[in-house]
C-alpha positions in Angstrom: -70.6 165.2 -108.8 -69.9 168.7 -108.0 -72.5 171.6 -108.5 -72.8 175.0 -107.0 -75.4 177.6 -106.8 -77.7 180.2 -105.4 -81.8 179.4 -104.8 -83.5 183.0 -104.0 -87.1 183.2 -103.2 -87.8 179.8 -105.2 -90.7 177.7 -103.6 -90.0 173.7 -104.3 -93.1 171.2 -103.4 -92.7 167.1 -103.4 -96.1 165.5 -103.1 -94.8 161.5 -102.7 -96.3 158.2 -100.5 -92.4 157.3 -100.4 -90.7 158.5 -96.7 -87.4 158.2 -98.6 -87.5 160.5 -101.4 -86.4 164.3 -100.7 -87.7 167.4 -102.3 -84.1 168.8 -103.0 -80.9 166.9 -102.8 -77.3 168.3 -102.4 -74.7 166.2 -102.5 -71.2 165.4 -103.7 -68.9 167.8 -103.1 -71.6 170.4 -104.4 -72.5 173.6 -102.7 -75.8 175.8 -102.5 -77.0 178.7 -101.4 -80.8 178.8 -100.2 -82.4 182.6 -99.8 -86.2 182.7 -98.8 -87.2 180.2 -99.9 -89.7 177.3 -99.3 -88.8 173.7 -99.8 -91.7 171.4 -98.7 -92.5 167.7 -98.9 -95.5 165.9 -98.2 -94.6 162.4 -96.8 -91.1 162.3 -98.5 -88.0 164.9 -97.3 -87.8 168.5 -97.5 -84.1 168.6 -98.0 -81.1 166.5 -97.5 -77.5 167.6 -97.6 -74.9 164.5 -97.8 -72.0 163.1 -99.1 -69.5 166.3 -98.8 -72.2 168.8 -99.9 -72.0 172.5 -98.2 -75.1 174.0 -97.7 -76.4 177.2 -96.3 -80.1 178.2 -95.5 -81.2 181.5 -94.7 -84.5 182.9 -94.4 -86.6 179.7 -95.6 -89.8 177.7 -94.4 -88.7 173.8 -94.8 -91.2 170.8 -93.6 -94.4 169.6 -94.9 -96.7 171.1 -96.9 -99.4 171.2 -93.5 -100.6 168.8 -90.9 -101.9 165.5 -90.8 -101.4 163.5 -93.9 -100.1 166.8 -95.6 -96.8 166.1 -93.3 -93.2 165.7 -94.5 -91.3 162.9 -92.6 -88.6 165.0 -92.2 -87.2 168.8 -92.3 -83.5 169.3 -92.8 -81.3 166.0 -93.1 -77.5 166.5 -93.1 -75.6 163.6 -93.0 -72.1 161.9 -94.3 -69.3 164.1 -94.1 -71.8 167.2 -95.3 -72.1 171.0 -93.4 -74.9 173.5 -93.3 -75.3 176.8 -91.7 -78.9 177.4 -91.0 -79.8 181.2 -90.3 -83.6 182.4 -89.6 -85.5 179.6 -91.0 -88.3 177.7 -90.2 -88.3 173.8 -89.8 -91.8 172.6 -88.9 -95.0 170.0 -89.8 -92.8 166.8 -89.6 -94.0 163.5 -88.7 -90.4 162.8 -87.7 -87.7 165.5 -86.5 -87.5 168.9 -87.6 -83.5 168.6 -88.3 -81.6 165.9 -87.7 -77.2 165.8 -87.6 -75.6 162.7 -88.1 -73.1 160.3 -89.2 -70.3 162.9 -89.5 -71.7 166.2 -90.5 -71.1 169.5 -89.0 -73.9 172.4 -88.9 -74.5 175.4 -87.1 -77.6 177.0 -86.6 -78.6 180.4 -85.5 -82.1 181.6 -84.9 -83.7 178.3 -86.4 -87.2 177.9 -85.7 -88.6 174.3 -84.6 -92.0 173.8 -84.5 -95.1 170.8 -85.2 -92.6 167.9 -84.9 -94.2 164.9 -84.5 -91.0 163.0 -82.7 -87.8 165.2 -81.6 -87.2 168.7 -83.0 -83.5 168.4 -83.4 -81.4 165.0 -83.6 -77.2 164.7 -83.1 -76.4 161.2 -83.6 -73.0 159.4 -84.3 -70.2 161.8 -84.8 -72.0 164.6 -85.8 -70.5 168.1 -84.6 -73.5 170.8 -83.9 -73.7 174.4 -82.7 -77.0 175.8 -82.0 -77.6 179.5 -81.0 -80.8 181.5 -80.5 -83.3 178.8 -81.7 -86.5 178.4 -80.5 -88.4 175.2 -80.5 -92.3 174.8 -79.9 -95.0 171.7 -80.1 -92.4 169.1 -80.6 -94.0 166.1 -79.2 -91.4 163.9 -77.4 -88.9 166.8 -76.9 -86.8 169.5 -78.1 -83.5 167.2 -78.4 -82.6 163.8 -79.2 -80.1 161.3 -79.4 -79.4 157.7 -79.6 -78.6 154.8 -77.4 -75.1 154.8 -79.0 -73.7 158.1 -80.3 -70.3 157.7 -81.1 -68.5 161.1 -80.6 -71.1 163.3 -81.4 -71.3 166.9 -79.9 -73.7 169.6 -79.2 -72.9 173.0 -77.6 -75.7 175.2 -77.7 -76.9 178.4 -76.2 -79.9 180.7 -75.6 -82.2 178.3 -76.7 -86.4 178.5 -75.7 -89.2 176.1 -75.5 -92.3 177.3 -75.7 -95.2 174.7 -74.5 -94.8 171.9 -72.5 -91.4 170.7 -74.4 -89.2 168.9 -73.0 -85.5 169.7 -73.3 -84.7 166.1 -74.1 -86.5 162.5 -75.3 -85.3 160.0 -73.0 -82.2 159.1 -71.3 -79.9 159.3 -74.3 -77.5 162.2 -74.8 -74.5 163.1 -77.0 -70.6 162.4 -76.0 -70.2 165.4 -75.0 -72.9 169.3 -74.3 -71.2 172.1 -73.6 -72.4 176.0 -73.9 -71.5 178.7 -76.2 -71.2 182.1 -76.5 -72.1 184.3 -79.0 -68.6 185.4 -79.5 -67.5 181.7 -80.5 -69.6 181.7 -83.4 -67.4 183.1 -86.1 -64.9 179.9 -85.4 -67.8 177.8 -85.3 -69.3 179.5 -88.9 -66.0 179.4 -90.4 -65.0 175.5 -89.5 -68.8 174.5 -90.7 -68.1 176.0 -94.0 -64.6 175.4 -94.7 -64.1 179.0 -95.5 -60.8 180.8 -95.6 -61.9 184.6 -94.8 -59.5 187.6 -95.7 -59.3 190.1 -92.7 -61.9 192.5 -94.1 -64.6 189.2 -95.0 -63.9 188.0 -91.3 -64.6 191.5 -89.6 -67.3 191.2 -91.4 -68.8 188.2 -90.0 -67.8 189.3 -87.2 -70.0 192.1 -86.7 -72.6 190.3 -88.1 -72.5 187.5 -85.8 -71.9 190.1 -82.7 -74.7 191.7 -83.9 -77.1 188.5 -83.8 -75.6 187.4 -80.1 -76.7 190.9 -79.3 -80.3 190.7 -80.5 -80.9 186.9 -78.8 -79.8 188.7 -75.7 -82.7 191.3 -76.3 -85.5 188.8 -77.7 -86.4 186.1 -76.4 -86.8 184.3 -80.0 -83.1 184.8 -80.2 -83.6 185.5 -84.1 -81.5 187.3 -85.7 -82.9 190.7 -88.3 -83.1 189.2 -91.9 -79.9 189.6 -94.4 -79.5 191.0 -97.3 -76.8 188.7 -98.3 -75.6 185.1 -97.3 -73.3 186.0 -93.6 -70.3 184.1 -94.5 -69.4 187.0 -97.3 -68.2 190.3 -98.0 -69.0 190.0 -101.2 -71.5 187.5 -103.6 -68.1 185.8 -105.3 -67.1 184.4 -102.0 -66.8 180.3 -102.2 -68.8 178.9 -99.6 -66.2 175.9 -99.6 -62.5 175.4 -100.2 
């Protein structure tokens, strides 16, 4: 099916003993919006975007509900052919990873916060596609990246990236098909082909400077996180589709 819509400052709890279920689904060829807001699970999934689903999450705490048996297995999931575009949130208290890209998805995230991971903060697996600016990850047990013995295509370029702690950049040998760094000036192309967006000149100046604006302040701050928005980065206005 196809839904689309805007979450602001919503809180969304799943207490389960199933390590399958999710505590908000997207998926289809639906799209969402997610505004500071917190979307926790304890056992099950904070949130899974798959199928063709379009997602962006701004501002929000996703993971468990708190530590030990009050865990969610996983953060963020985005898998299939879905996208996201992660901005300033928090991804922590997971037995598992804290976000995981695979299968074919493509995500971006800026000034993402990993932390309490009882595994890997970040997975790219199979053909997954995956920028990663600014983010900071902390207490993630077996190391900050992951991958598997057989990724098949998948890529990660990343930049300004911190661990805090005694994390590791990487658990075990495995690695994607191909790393390569970025620069903050490549992320408008990299926002823009996440999200399927088709920008008029005044919406991508926008960005733009917005994006500018965020490789700026990662320069200055070690946390590399952007200042909070007042509306979601991909728009000049709220009517803009966040897919085609």
């Amino acid at each position: 099916g196809q839904t689309a819509g805007r979450m602001l400052g919503v809180t969304v709890a799943l207490l389960t003993r199933s390590s399958l279920k999710a505590a908000v689904i997207v998926r289809g060829s639906s799209s969402w919006l997610f505004q500071r807001c917190e979307i926790r699970a304890q056992v099950g999934n904070a949130l899974m975007l798959y199928q063709d689903a379009v997602g962006v999450i701004e501002g929000c705490g996703v993971g468990g509900c708190g530590r030990k048996e009050k865990k969610a297995t996983n953060g963020i999931s985005v898998f299939g052919r879905a996208s996201a575009l992660i901005l300033n949130t928090k991804a922590e208290l997971v037995e598992r990873g804290g976000v995981r890209f695979y299968e074919n998805s493509t995500a971006v995230a800026i000034g993402l916060d990993i932390r309490y991971c009882g595994s890997y903060g970040m997975l790219v697996d199979h053909a997954a596609n995956a920028t990663v600016w600014g983010c900071r990850f902390a207490r993630c047990r077996k190391g900050a990246f992951a991958s598997s013995m057989k990724p098949t295509g998948c890529v990660l370029r990343a930049g300004n990236i911190t661990m805090h702690g005694n994390v590791s950049q990487w658990w075990g040998p495995q690695r994607p098909t191909a790393e390569a760094p970025i620069a903050s000036t490549d992320l408008l192309t990299a926002v823009t082909t996440t999200l399927q967006l088709k920008l008029s000149p005044t919406e991508r100046q926008v960005v733009l400077q917005r994006l500018e604006a965020g490789g700026l302040s990662a320069r200055m701050h070690p946390s590399g996180v952007l200042p909070a928005l007042t509306a979601h980065p991909c728009a000049a206005a709220e009517s803009l589709p966040l897919a085609s």
